[in-house]
N, C-alpha and C positions, 0 to 999 in steps of 0.2 A: 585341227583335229581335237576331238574331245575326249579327256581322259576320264577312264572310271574312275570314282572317287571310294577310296574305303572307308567303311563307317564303322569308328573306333567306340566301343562302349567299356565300360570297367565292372566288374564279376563284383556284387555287393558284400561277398561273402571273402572272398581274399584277395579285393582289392587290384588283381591286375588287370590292363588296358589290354581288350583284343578287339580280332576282327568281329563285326557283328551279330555275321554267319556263326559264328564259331559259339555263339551264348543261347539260352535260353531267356527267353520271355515273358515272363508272370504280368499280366497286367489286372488290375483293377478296374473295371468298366465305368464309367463317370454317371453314366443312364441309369443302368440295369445295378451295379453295386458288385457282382457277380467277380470273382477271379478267374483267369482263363489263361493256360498257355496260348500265348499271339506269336507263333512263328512267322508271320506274315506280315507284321506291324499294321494291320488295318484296325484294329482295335482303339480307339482314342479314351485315356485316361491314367492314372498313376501304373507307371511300370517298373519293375526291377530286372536287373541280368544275372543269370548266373551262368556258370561256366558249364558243360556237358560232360566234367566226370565226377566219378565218385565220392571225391574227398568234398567239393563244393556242395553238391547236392544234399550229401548225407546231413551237412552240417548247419543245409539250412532248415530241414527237415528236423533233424534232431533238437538246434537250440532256439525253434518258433523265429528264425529270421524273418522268412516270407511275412508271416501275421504283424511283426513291427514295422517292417517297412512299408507294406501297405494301409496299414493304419485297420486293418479286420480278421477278423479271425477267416483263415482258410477252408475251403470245402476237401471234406473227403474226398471225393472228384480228385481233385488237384493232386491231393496228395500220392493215391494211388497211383494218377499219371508220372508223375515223379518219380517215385518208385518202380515203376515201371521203365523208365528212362535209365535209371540208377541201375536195373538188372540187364540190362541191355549195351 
């Protein structure tokens, strides 16, 4: 029998280990240059996780995390989606 396998990532922002499902996505596109929520992981290129409530989001938003780990400055775009995510 085959078992599912959970896939464990860690929140960049406070550092705990979860289920995959459970994180958001920020990836960096390697092609285009572009940042893009990839819920999907079909995306290929530098990604970061963050966790889906309010204290991670806010605070990656608030102290330009997303922009240092990915190594560029973030789209408005993103931001908004975030915030959006953040009010939800």
């Amino acid at each position: 029998m085959k078992q599912n396998k959970k896939f464990l990532r860690q929140c960049a922002i406070c550092k705990e280990i979860k289920n995959k499902s459970d994180l958001i996505r920020l990836t960096k596109d390697y092609k285009t240059g572009k940042t893009q929520i990839n819920q999907e992981s079909k995306i290929q290129g530098r990604s970061v996780y963050i966790c889906k409530n309010s204290i991670c989001l806010g605070k990656a938003l608030k102290n330009k995390k997303i922009e240092s780990f990915l190594n560029l400055k973030a789209d408005e775009n993103i931001k908004e989606e975030l915030y959006n995510l953040l009010k939800n």
